[in-house]
Every structure is written in C-alpha cells, then in structure tokens.
N, CA and C of each residue as an Amber inpcrd file, in Angstrom:
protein
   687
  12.8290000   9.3090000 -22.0300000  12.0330000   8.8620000 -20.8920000
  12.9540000   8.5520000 -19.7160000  13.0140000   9.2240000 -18.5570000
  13.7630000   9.1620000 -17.6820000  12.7760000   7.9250000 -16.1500000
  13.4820000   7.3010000 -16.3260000  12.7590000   6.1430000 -14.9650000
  13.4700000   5.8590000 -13.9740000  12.9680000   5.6260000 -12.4940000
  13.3290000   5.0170000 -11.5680000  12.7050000   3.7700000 -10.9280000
  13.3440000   3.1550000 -10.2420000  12.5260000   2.1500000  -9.9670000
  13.3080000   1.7880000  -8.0660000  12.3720000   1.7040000  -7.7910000
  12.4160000   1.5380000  -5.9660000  11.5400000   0.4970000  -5.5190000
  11.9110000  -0.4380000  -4.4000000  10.8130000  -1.1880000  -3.8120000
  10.3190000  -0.2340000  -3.0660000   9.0320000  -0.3730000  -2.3710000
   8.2420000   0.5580000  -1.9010000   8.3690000   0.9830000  -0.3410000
   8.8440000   2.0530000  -0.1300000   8.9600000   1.9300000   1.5190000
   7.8550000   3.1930000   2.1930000   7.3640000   2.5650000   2.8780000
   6.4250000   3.9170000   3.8080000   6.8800000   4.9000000   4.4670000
   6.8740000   6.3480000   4.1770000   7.1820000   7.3550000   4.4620000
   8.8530000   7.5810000   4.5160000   9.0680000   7.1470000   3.9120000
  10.8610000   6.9550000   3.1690000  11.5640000   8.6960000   3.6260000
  12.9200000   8.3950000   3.5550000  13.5740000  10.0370000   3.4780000
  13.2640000  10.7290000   2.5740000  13.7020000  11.7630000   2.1110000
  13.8630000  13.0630000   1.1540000  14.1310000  12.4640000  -0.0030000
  15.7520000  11.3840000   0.0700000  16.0520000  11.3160000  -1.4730000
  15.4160000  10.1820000  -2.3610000  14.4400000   9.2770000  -1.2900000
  13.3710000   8.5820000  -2.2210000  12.6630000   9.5710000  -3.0300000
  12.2510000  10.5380000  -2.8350000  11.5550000  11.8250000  -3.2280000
  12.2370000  12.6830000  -4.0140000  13.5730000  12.7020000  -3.9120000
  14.2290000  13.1870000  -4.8250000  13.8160000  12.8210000  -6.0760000
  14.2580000  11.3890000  -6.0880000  14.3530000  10.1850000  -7.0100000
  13.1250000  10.1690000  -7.9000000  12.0740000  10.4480000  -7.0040000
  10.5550000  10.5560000  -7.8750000  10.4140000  12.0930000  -8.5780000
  10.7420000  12.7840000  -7.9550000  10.9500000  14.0250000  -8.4370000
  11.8370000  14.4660000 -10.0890000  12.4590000  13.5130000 -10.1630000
  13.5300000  13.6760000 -10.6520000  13.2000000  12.7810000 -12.6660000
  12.2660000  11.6040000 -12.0940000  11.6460000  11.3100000 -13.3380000
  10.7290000  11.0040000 -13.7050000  10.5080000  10.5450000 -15.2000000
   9.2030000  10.4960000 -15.9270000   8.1000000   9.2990000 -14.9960000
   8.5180000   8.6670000 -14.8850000   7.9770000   7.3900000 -14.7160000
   8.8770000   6.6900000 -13.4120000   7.6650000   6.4640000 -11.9340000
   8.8050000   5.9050000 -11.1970000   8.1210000   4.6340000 -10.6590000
   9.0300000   3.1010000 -10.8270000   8.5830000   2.3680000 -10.4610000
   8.5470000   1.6060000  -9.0890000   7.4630000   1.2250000  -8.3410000
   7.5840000   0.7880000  -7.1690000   7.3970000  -0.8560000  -6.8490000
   9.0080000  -1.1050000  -6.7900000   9.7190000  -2.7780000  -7.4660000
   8.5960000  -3.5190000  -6.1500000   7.9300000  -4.3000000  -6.7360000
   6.8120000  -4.9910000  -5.4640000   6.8570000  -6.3450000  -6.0360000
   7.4170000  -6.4180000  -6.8170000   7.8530000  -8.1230000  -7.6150000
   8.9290000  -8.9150000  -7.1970000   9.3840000  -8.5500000  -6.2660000
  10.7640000  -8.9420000  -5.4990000  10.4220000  -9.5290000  -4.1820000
  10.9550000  -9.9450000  -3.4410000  11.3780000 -10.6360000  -2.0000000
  11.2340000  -9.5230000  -1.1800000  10.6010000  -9.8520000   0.3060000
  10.9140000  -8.8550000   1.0570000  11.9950000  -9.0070000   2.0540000
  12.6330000  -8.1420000   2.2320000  13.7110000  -8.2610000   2.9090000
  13.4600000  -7.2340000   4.6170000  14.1890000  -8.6180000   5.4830000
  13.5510000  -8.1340000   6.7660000  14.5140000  -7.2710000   7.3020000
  13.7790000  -6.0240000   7.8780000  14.8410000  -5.2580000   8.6010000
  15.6180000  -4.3500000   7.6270000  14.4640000  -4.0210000   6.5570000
  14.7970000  -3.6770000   5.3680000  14.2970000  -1.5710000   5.6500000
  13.7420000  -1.0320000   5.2370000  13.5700000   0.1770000   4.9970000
  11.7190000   0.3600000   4.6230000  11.1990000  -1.1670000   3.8640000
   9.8090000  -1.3250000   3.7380000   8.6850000  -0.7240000   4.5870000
   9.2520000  -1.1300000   5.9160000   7.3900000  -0.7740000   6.4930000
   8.6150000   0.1920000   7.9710000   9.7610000   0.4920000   7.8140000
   9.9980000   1.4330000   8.8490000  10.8510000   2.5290000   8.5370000
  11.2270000   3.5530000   9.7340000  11.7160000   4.2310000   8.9510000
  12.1590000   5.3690000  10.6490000  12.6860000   6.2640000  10.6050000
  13.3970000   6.9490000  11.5160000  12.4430000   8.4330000  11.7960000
  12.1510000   8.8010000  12.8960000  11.6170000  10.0650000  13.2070000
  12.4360000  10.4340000  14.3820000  12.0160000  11.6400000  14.5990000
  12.5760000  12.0810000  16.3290000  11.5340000  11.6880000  17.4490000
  12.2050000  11.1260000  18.5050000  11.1600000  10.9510000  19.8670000
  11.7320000  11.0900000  20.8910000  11.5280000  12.1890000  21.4320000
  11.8460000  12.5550000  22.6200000  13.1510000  13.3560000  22.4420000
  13.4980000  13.9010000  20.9420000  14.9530000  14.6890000  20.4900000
  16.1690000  13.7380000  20.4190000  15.5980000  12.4340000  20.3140000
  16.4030000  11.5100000  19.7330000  16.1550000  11.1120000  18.3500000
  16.9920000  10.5450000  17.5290000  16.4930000   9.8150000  16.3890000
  16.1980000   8.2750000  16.6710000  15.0830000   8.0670000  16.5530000
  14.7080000   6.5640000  16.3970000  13.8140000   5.9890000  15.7230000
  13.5700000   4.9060000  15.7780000  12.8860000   4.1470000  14.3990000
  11.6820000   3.6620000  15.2230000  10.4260000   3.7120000  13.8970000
   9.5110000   3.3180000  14.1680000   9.3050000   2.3200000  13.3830000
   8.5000000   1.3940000  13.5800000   8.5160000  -0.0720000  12.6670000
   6.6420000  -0.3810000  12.7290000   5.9770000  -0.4990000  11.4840000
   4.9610000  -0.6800000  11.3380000   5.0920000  -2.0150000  11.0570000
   3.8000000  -2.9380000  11.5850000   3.7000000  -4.3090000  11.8700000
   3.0280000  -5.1660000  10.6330000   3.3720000  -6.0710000  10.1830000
   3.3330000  -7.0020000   8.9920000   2.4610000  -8.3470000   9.4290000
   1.2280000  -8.7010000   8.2090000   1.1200000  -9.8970000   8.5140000
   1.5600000 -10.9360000   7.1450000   2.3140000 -11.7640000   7.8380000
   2.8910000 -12.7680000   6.8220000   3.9410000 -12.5850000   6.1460000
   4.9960000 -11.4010000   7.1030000   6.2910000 -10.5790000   6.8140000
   7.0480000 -11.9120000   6.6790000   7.5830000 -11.9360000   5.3890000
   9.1350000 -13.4410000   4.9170000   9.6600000 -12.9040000   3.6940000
  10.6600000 -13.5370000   3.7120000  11.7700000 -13.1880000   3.2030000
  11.9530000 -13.9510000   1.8100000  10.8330000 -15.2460000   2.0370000
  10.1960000 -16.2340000   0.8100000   9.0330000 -15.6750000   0.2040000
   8.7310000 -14.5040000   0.8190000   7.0320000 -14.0270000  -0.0340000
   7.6970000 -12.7920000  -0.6790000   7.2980000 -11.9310000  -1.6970000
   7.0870000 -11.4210000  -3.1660000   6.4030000  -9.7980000  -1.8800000
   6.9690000  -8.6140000  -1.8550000   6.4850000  -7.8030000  -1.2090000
   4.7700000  -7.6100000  -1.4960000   4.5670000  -7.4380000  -2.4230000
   3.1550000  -7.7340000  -2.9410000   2.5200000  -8.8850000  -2.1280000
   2.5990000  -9.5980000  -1.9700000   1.8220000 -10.5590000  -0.8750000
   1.9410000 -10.6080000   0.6900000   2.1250000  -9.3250000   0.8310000
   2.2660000  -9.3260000   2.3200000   1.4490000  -8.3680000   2.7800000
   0.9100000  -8.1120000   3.6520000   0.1050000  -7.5560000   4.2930000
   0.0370000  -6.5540000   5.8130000  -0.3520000  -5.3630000   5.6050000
  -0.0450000  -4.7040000   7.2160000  -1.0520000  -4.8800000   7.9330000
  -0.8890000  -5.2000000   9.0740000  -1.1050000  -5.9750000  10.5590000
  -1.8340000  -4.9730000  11.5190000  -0.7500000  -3.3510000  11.3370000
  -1.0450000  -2.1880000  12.0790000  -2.2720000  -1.9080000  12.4270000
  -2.6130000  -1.3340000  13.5000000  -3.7200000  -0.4950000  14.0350000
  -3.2680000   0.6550000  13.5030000  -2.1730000   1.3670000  13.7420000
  -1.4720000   2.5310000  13.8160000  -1.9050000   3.3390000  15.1220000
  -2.4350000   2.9700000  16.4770000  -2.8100000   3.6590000  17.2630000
  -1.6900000   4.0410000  17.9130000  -1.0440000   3.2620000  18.1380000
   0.7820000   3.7000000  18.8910000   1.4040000   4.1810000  18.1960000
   1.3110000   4.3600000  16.2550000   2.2630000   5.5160000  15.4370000
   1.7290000   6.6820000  15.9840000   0.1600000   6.9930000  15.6940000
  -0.4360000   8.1780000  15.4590000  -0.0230000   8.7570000  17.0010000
  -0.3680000   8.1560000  17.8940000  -0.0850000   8.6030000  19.1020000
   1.1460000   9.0550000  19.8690000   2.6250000   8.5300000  18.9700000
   3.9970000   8.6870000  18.8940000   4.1680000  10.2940000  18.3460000
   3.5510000   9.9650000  16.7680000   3.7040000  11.2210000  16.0170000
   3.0070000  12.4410000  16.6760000   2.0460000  12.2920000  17.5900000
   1.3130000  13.8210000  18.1360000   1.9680000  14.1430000  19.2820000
   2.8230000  13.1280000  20.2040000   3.5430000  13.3690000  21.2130000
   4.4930000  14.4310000  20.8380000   5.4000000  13.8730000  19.9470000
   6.2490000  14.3050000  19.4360000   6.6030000  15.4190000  18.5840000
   5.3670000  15.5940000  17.8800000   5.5210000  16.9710000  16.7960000
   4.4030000  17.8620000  16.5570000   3.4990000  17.3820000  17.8210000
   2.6680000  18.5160000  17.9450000   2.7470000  19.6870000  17.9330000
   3.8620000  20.0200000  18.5750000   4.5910000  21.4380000  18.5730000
   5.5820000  21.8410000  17.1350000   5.7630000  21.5500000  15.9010000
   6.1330000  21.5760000  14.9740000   5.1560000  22.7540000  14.3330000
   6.1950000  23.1500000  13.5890000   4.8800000  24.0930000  12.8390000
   3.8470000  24.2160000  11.6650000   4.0930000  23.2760000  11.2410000
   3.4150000  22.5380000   9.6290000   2.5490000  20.9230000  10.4380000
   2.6590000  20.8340000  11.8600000   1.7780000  19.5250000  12.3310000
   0.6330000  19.2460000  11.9110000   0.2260000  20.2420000  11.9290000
  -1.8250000  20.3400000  11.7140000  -1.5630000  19.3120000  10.0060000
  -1.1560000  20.1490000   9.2690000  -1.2680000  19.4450000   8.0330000
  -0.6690000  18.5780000   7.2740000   0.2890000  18.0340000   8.1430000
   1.2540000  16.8170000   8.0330000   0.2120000  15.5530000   8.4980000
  -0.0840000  15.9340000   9.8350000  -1.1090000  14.9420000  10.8200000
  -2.1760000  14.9250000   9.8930000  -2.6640000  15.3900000   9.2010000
  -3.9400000  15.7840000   8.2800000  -3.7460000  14.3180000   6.9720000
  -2.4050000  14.8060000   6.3360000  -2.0660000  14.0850000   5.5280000
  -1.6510000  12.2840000   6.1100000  -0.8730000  12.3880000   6.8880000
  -0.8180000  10.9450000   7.9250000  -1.9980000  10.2140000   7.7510000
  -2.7560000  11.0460000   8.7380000  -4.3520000  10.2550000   9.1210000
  -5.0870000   9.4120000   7.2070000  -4.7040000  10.4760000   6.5740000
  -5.7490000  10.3680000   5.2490000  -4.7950000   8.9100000   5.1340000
  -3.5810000   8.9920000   4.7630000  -2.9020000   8.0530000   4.3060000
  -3.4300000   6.4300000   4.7920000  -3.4480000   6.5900000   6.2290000
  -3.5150000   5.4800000   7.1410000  -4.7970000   4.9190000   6.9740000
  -5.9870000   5.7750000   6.9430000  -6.9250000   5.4000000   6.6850000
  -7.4490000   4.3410000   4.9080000  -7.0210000   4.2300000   4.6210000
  -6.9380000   3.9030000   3.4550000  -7.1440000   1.7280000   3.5470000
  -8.2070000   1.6520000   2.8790000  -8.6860000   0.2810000   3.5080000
  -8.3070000  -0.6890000   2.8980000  -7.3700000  -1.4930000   2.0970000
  -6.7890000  -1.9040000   1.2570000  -5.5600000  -2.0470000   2.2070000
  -5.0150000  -3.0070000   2.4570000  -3.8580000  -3.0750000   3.4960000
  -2.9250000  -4.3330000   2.7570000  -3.0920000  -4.3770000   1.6840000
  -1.7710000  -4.9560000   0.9740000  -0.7580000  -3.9210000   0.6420000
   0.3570000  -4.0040000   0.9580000   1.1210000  -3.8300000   1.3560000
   1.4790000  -2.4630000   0.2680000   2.2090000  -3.7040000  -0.8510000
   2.5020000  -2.6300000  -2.3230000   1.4320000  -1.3400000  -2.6650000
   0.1480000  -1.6620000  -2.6500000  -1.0880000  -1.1110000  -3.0340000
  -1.0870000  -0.1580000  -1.5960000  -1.0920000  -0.1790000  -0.3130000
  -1.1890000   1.0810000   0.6550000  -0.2710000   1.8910000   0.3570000
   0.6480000   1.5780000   0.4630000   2.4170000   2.6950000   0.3300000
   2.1810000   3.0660000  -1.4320000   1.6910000   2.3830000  -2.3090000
   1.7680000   2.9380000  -3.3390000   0.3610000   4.3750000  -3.6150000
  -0.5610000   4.2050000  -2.5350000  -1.8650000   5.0350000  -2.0560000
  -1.0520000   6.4520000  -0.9970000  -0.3910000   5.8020000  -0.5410000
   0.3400000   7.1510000   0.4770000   1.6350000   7.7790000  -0.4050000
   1.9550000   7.0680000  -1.3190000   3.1010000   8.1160000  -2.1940000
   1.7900000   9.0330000  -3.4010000   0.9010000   8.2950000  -3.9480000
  -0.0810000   9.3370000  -4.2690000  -0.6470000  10.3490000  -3.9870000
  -0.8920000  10.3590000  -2.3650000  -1.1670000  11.3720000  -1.5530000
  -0.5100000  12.1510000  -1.4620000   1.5110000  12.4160000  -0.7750000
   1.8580000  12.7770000  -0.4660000   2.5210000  13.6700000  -2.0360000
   2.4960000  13.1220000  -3.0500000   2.8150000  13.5670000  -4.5170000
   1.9440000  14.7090000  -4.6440000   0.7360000  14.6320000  -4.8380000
  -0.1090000  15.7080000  -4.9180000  -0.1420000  16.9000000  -3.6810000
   0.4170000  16.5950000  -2.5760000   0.6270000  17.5080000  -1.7730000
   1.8590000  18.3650000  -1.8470000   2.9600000  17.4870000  -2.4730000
   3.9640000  18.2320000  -3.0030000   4.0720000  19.0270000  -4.2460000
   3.2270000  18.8390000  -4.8980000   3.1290000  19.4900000  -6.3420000
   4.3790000  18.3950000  -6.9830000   4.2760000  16.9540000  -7.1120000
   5.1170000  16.1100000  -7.8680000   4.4410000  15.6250000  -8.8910000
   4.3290000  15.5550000  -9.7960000   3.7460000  14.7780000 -11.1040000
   3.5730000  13.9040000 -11.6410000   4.8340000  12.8900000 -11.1080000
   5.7660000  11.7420000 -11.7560000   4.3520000  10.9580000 -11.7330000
   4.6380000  10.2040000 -13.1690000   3.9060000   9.0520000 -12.7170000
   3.9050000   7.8600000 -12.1900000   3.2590000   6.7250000 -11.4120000
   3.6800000   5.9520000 -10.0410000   3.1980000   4.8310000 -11.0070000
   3.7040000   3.7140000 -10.6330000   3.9410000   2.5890000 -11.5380000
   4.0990000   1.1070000 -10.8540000   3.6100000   0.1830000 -10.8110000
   4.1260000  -1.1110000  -9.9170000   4.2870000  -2.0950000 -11.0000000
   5.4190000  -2.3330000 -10.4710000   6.7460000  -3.3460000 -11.4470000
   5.6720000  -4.7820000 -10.9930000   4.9600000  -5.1770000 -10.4780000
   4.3800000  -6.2480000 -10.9850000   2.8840000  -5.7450000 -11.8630000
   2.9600000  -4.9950000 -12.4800000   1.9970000  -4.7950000 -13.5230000
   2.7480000  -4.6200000 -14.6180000   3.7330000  -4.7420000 -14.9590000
   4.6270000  -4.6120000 -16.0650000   4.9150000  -5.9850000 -16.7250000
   4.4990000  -6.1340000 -17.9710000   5.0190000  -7.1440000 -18.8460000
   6.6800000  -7.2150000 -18.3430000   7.0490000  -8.5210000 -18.3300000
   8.1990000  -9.1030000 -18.6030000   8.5720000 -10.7210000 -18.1290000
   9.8310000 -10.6710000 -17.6690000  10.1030000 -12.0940000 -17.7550000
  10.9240000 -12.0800000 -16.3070000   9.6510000 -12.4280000 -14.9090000
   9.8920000 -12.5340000 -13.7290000  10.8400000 -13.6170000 -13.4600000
  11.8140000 -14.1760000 -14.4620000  12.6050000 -15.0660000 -13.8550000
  13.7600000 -14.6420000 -13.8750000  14.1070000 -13.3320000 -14.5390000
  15.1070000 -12.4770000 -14.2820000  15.5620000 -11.8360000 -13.0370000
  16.5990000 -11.6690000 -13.1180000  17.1180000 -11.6260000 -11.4710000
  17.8760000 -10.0800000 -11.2510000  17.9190000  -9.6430000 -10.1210000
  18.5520000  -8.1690000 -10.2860000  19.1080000  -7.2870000 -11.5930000
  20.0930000  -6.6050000 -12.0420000  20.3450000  -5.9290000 -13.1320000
  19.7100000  -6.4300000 -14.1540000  19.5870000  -7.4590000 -14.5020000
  18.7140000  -7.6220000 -15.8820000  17.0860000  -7.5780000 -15.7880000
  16.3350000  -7.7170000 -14.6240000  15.4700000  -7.7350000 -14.4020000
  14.5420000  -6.2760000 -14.5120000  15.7460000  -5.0210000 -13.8650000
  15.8950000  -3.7190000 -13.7330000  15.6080000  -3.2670000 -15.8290000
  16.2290000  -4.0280000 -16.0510000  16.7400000  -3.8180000 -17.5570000
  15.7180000  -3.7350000 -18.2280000  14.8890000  -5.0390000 -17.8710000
  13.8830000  -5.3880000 -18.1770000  12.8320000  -4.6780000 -18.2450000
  12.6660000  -4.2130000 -17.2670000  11.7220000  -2.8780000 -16.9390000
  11.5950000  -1.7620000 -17.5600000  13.1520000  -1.2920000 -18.0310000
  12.9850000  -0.3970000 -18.7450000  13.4880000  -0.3020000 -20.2140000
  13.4330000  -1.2370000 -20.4030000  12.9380000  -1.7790000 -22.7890000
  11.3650000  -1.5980000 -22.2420000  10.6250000  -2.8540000 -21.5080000
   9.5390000  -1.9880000 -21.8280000   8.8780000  -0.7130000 -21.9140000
   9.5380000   0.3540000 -20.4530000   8.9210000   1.2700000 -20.5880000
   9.9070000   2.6480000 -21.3370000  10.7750000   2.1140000 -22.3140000
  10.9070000   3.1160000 -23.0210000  12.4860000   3.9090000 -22.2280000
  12.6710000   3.2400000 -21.5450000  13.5050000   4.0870000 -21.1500000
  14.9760000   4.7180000 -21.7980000  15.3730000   5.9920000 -21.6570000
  16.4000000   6.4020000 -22.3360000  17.4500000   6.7590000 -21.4610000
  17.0370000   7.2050000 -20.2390000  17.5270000   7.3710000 -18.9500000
  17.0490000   6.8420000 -17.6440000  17.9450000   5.8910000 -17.0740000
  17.1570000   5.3020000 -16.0150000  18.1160000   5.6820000 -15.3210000
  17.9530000   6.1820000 -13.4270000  18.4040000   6.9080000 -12.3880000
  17.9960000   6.1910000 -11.0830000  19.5150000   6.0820000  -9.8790000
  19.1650000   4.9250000  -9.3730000  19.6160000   5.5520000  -7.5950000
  19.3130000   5.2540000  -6.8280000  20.2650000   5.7840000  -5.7800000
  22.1120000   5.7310000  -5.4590000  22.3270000   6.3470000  -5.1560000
  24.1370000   6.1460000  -5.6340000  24.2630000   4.9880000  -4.4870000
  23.8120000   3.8810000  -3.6020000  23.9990000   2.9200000  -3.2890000
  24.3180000   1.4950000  -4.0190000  23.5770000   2.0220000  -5.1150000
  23.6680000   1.0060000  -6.4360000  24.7090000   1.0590000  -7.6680000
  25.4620000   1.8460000  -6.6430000  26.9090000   2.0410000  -7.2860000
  28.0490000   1.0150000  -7.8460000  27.4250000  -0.2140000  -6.7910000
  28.0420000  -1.4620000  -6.6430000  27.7720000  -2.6200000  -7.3370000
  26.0390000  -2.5340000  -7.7390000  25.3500000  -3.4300000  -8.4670000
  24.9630000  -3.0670000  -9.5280000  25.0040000  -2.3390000 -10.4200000
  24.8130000  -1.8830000 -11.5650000  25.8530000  -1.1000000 -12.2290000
  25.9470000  -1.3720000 -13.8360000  27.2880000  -0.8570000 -14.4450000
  26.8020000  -0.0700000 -15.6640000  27.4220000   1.0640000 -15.6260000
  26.8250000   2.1910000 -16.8770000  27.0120000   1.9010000 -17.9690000
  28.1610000   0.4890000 -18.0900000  28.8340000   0.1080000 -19.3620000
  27.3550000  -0.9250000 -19.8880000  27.0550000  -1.3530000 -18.9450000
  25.9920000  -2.9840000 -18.9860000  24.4640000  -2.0790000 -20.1160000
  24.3480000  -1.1230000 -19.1070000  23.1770000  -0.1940000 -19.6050000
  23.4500000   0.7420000 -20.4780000  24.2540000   1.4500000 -20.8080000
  24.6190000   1.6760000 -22.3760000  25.1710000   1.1010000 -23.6440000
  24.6020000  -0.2140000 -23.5030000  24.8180000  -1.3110000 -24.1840000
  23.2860000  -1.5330000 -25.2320000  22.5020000  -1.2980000 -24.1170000
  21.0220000  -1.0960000 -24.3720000  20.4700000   0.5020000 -24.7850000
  21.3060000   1.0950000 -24.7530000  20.6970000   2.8010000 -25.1030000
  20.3200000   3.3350000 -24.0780000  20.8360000   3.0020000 -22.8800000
  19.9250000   3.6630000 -22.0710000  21.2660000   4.2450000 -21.0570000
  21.3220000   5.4660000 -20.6500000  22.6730000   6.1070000 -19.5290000
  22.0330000   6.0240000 -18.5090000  22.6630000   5.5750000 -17.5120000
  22.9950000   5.3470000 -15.8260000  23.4340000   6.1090000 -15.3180000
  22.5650000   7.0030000 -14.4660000  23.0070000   8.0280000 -13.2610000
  22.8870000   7.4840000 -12.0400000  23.8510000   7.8250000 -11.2030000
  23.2930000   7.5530000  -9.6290000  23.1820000   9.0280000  -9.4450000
  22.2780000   8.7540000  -8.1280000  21.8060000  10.3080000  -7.4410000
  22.1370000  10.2140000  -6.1140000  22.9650000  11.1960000  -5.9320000
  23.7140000  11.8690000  -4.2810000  22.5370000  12.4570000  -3.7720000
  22.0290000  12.4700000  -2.6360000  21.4250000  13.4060000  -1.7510000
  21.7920000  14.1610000  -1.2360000  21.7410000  15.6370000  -1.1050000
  22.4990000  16.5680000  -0.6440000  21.2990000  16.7390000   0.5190000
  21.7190000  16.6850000   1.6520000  20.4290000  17.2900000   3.0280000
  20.3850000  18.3760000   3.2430000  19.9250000  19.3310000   2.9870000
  19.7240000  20.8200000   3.4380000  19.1360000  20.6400000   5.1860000
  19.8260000  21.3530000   5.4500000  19.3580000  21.6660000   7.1620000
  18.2240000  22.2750000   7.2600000  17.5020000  21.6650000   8.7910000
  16.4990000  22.9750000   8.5970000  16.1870000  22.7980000  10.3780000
  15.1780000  23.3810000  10.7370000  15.0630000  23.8500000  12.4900000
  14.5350000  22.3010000  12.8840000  14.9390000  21.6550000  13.5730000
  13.9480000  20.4440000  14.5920000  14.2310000  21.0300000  16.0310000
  12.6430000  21.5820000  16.1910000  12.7870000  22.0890000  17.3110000
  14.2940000  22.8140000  17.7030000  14.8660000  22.5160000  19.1790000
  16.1080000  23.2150000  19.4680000  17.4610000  21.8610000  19.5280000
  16.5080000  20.8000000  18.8160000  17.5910000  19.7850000  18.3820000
  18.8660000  20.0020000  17.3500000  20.0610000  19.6680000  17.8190000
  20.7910000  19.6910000  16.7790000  20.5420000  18.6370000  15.3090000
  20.4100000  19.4360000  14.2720000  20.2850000  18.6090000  12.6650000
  20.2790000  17.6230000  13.0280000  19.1610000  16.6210000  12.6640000
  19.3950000  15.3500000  12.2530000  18.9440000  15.1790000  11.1520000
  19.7430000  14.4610000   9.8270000  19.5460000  14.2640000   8.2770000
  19.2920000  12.9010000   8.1980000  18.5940000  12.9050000   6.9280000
  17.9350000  11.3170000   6.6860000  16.5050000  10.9030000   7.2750000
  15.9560000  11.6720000   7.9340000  14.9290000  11.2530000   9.0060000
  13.7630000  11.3500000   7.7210000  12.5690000  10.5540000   8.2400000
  11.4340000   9.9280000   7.5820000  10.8760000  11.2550000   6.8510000
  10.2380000  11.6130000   6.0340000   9.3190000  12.7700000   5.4050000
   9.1160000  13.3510000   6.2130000   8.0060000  12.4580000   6.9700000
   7.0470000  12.7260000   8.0890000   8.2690000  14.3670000   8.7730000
   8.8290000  13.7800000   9.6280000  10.0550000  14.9620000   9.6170000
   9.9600000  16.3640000   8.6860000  10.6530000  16.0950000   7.4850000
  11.0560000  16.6920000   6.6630000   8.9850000  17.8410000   6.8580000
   8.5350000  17.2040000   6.6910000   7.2510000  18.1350000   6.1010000
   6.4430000  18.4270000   7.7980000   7.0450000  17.8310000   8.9080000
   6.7070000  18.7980000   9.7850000   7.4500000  20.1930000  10.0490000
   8.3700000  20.4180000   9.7070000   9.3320000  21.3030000   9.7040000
   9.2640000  22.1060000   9.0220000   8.6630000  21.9970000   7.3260000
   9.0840000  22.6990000   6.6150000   7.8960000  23.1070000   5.4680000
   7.9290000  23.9940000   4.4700000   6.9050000  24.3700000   4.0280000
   6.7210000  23.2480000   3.0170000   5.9590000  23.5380000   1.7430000
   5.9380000  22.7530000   0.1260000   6.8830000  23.0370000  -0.0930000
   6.6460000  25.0140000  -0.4880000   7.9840000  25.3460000  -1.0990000
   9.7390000  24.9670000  -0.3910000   9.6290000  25.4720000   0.9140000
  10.6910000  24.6230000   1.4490000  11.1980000  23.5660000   0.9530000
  10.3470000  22.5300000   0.7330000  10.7460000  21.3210000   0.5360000
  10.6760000  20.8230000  -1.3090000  10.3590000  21.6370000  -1.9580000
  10.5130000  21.7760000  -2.9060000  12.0280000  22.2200000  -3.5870000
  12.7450000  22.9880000  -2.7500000  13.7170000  23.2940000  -3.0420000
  14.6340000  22.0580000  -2.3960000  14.5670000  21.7680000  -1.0120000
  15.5060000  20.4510000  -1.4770000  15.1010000  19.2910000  -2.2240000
  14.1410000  19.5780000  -3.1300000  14.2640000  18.1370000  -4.1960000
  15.8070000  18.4610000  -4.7500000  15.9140000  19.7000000  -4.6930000
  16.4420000  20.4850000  -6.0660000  18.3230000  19.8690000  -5.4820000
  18.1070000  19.6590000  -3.9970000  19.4870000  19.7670000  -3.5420000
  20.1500000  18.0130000  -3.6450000  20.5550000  17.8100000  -5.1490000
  21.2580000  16.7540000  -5.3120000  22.4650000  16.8670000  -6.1930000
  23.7760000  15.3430000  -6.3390000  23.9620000  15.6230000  -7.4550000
  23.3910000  14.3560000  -8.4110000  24.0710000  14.6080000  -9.4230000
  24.0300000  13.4380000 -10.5110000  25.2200000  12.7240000 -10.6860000
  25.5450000  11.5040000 -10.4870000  27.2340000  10.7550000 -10.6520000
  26.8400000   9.7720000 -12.3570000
C-alpha cells in the first residue's frame, strides 16, 4: 500500500499531483494547524506575463485553529475575473474555466471539505484514481506531533510505502520508518516545459496553468516526469 499524505492546498502545482498520482491512498493532513502565508488557500498563476500570486480569502484564518475549522470568506468574483483576463486566450480555457467554475461553486465552504471537493473534480478530469482521504477521519492518537503522527497514519492505513515531497528531506528519516516496515521515498519534480503564451517558461505555477496550456494527455505525461530519492 503506497500513501501520501499532504495538508490540503487549492489548486496546488504539478508535483502535489504527482504525489497523488503516484499512490494508493492520498491523505489530505486537515488535523494540523494552519499556517499563515502557507501554500493552503494560495498559489501562483501568470497576470499580465508575470508570475504572481493569488490569495483566496479566509474566515477565521489562525495559526491556533486545526485547518479543518476554518472557513473560506471568498466571493471568487476577482479570481474568476483575474483568470478570464488572463487566459482567455489559452487554448484548453473553455474547459479549465468549465472545471474552475464547477469547483467554486460547490456550497460547503469549510475549508478541508471544499479543496478536498476540487481535488475530486480535478482527479476525475485527469483520469487519476487515487483514493482521497482526510487525516481527521482517521483513527489515531491526535496528540502526536509531526513524524510520529505521519507514522501514525500509516499503521493504520496499512502502509508499506509511504512517499513524501523531497522537502521533507529534513524532517523525516528512512531509518525512523523502516523501523516500522514501511520505506521512505522523497519525490523530485521534474517540470517539463510547455508554451505560456510567448512568455518565457515559468515552472511551479498553479494547475490552473499547467491545464490551461496543456492537454490530459499532455499532462498525464508529466505526472510521469519525476524522480524517486
């Protein structure tokens, strides 16, 4: 059983997607703290052939509340209206904007539960399978704290392989987790280039990006473009 586990961020890069792509079971950590200025509710597009960040609005955004208890604030009338400025002229817009709108619409505006509704969406549009999971529906023992908490997660769900972003290179040890039966990969993102407009490459940028630009299959193949450490 191969697992990941991520706090939940809205419309995240490629190698969040990798990451889901990549295993059985992926969990979306919503049992944790939110951290401000974090990756959660924003994320980077092009505007105006720059890269810049867009930031969707929070009610009761702290750093003392549990991501799960927080709530979005958004209209989204100034995203939606950003995103058509901007990539109307893209060639996959119609059905990116298609997918956006469905997402946004979605009436349930706790936080964990929307973004965990828009990675459903956007899964089935990719032809992804994985199954989606929230770490506060999981038996265990919430007084556990980072790596063991992670650990935790996966004795219950079986895990034999758990896979992490190679950022977590620093906080987690392959020795700690094959202690428990279970091997530790980090995952490299490799960015495949592709046309933004007559902009020079910009890598890392939000989905949203990635799937105005590019086909399924396109983007199917850079799931494919990682390594394993």
């Amino acid at each position: 059983m191969k697992v990941g586990i991520m706090q939940p961020y809205l419309f995240p890069y490629i190698g969040y997607f990798q990451l889901i792509y990549l295993v059985d079971k992926f969990v979306l950590y919503d049992d944790v703290n939110y951290i401000k200025k974090g990756w959660i509710n924003r994320n980077n597009i092009i505007i105006n052939g720059q890269k810049k960040l867009f930031t969707i609005s929070l009610s009761g955004a702290s750093q003392n509340k549990l991501i799960n208890e927080i709530y979005i604030a958004d209209d989204f009338k100034t995203f939606i209206k950003t995103i058509r400025i901007n990539y109307s002229k893209a060639p996959f817009f119609n059905e990116t904007m298609e997918l956006i709108e469905k997402i946004l619409l979605y009436e349930n505006r706790n936080l964990s539960l929307f973004i965990k509704n828009s990675f459903e969406i956007l899964l089935e549009y990719l032809n992804i399978t994985t199954e989606l999971l929230l770490s506060s529906d999981i038996k265990k023992n919430n007084e556990l704290k980072g790596q063991q908490k992670i650990m935790a997660i996966c004795k219950e769900l079986n895990t034999s392989i758990y896979i992490n972003p190679i950022g977590g290179m620093e906080l987690y040890k392959k020795e700690t987790f094959k202690a428990k039966n279970i091997k530790l990969h980090f995952l490299k993102t490799n960015f495949t280039e592709y046309k933004q407009f007559k902009n020079e490459f910009i890598s890392g940028l939000s989905i949203i990006d990635v799937m105005m630009f590019n086909s399924v299959e396109k983007i199917n193949d850079m799931l494919e473009n990682y390594e394993l450490l």
